[in-house]
N, C-alpha and C positions, 0 to 999 in steps of 0.2 A: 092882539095876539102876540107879538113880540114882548111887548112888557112883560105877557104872566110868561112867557117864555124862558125868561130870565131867572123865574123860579125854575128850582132844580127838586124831583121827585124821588126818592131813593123807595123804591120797595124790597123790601127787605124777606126771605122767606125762612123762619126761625125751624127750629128740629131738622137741619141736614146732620144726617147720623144718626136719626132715629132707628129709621129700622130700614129695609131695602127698598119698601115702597114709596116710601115719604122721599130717598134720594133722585129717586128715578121721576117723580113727582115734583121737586125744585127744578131739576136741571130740564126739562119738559119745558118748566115756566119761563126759566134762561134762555133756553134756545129758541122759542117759540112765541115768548109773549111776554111781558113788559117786568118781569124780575132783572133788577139790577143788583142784588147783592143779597146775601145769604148769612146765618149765622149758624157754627155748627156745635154740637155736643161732642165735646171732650170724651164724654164716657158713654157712647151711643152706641147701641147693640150693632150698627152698621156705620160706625165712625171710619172704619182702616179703607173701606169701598168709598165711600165719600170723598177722605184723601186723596187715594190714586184716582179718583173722577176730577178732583178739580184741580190735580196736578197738571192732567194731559190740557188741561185749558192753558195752561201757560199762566205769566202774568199779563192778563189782558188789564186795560186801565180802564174798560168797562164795565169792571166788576168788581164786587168788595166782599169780603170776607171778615168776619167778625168771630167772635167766642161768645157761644150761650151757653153763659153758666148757671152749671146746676149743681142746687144743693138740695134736691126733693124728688129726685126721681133714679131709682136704678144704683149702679154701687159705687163708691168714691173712688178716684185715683190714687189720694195719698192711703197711708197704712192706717186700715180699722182703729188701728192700737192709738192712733193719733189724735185721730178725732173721735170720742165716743158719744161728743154730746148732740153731733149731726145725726146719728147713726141709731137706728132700733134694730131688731132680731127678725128678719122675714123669713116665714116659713114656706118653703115650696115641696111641694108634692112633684114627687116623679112620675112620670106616667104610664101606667100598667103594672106600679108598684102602689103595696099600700106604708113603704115606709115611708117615711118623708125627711126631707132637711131643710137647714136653715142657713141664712147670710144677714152680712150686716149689710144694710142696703140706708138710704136715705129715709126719711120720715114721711115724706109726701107732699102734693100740694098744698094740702091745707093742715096736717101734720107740722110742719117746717115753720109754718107764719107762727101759728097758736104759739109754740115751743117759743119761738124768738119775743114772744109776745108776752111771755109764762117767765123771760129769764133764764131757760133751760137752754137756751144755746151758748157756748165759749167761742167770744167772736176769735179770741190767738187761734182758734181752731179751723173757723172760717178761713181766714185768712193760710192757714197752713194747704185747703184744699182748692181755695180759688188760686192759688201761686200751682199749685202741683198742673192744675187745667192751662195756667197760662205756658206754662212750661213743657207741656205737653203738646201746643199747639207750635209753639216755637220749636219745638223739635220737627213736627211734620212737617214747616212750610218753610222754616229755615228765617222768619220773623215773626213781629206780635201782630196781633189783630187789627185790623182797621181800626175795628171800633169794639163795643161789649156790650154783652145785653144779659140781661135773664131769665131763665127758664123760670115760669111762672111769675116773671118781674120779680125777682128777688132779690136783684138790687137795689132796689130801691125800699128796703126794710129797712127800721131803724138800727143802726150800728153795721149791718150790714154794707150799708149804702157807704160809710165810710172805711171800710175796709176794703172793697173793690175800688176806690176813690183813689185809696192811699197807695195799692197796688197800681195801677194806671197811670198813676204818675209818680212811680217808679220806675217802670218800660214804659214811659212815652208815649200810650196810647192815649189818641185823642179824642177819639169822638166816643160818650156814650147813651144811651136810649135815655130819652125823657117821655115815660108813658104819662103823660098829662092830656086827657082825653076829655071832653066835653058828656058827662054820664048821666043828662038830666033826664033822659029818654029811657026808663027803666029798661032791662032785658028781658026777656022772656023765662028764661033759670033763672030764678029769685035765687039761689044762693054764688052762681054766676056775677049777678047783677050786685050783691051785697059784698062780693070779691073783686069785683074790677073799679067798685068805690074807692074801696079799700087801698087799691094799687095806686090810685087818684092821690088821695090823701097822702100818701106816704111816699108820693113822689115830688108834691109840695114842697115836703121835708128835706129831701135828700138835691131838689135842684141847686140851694145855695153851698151845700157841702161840696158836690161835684164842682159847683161854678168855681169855689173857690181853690180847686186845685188844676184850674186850667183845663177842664174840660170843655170839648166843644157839645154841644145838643142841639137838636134841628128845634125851628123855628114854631111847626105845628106837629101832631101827632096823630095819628089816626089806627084804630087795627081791632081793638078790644069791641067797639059797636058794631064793627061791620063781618064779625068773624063768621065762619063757618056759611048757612045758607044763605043767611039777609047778604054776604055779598052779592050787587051786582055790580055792570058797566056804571048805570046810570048813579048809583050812591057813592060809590069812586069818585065820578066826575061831579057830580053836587059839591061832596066833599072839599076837593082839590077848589072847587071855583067858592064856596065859604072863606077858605083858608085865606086864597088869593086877594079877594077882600078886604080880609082884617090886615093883611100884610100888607094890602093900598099896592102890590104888587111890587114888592123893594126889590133891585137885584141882590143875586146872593144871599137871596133864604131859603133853607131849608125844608122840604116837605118831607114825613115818613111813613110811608103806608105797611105796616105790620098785617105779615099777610103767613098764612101754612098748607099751604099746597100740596098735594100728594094722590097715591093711592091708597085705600083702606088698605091696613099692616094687618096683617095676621098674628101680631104680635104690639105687645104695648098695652095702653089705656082706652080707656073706650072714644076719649078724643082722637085718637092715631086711627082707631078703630074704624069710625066712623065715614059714611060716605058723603060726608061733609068735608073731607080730604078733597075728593073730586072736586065737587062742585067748584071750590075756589080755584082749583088749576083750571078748570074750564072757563073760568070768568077770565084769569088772567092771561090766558094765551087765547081770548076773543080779537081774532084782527079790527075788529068795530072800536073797540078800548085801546087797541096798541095804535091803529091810525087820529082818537080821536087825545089822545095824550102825547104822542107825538109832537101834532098840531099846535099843540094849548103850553105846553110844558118841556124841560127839557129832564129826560132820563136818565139818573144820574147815579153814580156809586157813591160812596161814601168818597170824598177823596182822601186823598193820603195829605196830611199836615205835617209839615218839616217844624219837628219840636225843638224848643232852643234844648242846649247840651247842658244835662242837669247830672252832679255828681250823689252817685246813690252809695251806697253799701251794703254790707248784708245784711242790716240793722235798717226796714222798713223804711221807721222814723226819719233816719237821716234829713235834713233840710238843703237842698243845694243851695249854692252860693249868689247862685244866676237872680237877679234884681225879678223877676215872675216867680221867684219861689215861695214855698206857702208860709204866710205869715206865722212865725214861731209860738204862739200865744195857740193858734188853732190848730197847728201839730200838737200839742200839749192835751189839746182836748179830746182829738182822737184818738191818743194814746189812752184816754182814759174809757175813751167808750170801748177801745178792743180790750183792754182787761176786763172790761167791767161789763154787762149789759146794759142798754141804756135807759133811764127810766124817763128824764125831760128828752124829749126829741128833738128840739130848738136849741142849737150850740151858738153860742156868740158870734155875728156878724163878723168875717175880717177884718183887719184892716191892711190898709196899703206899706205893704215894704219899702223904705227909703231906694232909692236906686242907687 
């Protein structure tokens, strides 16, 4: 019991700021049951309540906070005019009116991959809206995120995954999601199931991209199988003691349990919708799970990593000077995937900087 002890669990609860029931549905999990850290929507129909909810928490060192970024759901922070190539025309209907109007809003779930997949996306544009997100979040809380993740994993797309890379280690964020998930076990939604492959594959891709700018990523992952009902106590803890296993139980690895707790939203997708919200707050604030993970593991946030001092500018690219900076030869590469979209997904391995 001490040895897997030593392993640390961060559960993480993504969409704070979706909508008011999903807020009220995290912090539930926080207070009550075994949620250590949370990731929130910049552009969240209930982001500013979110805010002021985890301001009055203070900075506890028991909890992490992160940025889930989105570039597929709802409307962007930076200006329409900026980015058009994120962006389609949605039409909403007023209600009890038969006019109707439109906004530029994001593409969607599965809208956003296709497009980035098609070549229709301009990563300089990416990158213009995941900065405006980080900037947005450093304005609320007065620093940068723990850590990063993405609404629908989209960081981890090609070209993408290097542009939130190159951003992160420009503000010194350290830690960001590796959904590398074990998917041999098809899902029950076959196009589900043909999407969280997908997230698999193209997370392959982007580990050595991240690695190589000094990212941290936990050691196993977990979230995408056990989502929605199929959570329970007991596939948690399966999970957790598989993981423990293959790690021969080392101190100082990481576990991540990708978890979305709430109440069904009155507003949103049919996921937010859904009383599959429930279910998982209920799994996770079971005192049977919080006593039996206690026990076994220790319950952790993200911790905070003291980054060496790396000199940036307002020209991305920049390279710092500091001996951990990113080797020059693969700055050069990601410069060419943000101009360009990217067609090989495989950028040339680092190599080591002289110190």
């Amino acid at each position: 019991a001490e040895a897997t002890r030593e392993i640390r669990v961060v559960v993480n609860a993504d969409d704070l700021g979706y909508a008011q029931e999903r807020n009220r549905g995290i912090f539930e999990a926080i207070d009550r049951g075994v949620v250590t850290s949370a990731s929130i929507l910049a552009n969240g129909l209930a982001s500013a309540e979110a805010v002021e909810s985890w301001r009055k928490r203070g900075g506890s060192g028991t909890l992490s906070l992160g940025l889930h970024v989105n570039l597929t759901e709802g409307k962007p922070l930076a200006d329409p005019r900026d980015i058009p190539s994120l962006l389609v025309t949605e039409n909403l209907e007023d209600r009890g009116q038969s006019e109707s109007k439109s906004r530029r809003a994001f593409r969607g779930k599965f809208g956003f991959g296709e497009a980035v997949r098609n070549e229709k996306v301009a990563m300089p544009e990416v990158l213009i809206e995941v900065r405006a997100q980080l900037m947005w979040f450093f304005d609320k809380f007065g620093r940068n995120p723990t850590h990063v993740d993405g609404h629908n994993h989209i960081h981890v797309l090609p070209g993408v995954s290097a542009v939130i890379a190159s951003l992160c280690h420009e503000r010194s964020i350290r830690w960001i999601r590796m959904p590398l998930e074990d998917m041999d076990s098809p899902l029950e939604d076959r196009k589900q199931d043909v999407f969280c492959k997908q997230v698999v594959k193209n997370a392959k891709v982007a580990r050595p991209i991240f690695a190589s700018f000094g990212l941290r990523m936990v050691d196993r992952f977990a979230g995408m199988k056990l989502s929605g009902k199929v959570l329970s106590r007991d596939r948690i803890l399966k999970h957790l003691d598989t993981s423990c296993r293959q790690l021969c139980c080392k101190g100082g690895c990481f576990i991540e349990i990708m978890t979305h707790p709430g109440y069904p939203s009155r507003t949103g997708d049919e996921f937010s919708r859904s009383p599959e919200r429930l279910h998982e707050l209920q799994v996770l604030t079971d005192p049977k799970l919080t006593k039996a993970m206690m026990k076994m593991y220790k319950l952790s946030p993200f911790p905070t990593i003291e980054a060496p001092s790396l000199r940036t500018s307002k020209d991305i690219m920049t390279v710092s000077r500091h001996p951990t900076a990113v080797p020059v030869h693969y700055m050069e590469s990601v410069k060419t995937e943000i101009k360009t979209p990217v067609r090989n997904l495989m950028l040339s391995p680092p190599v080591k900087t002289p110190a």
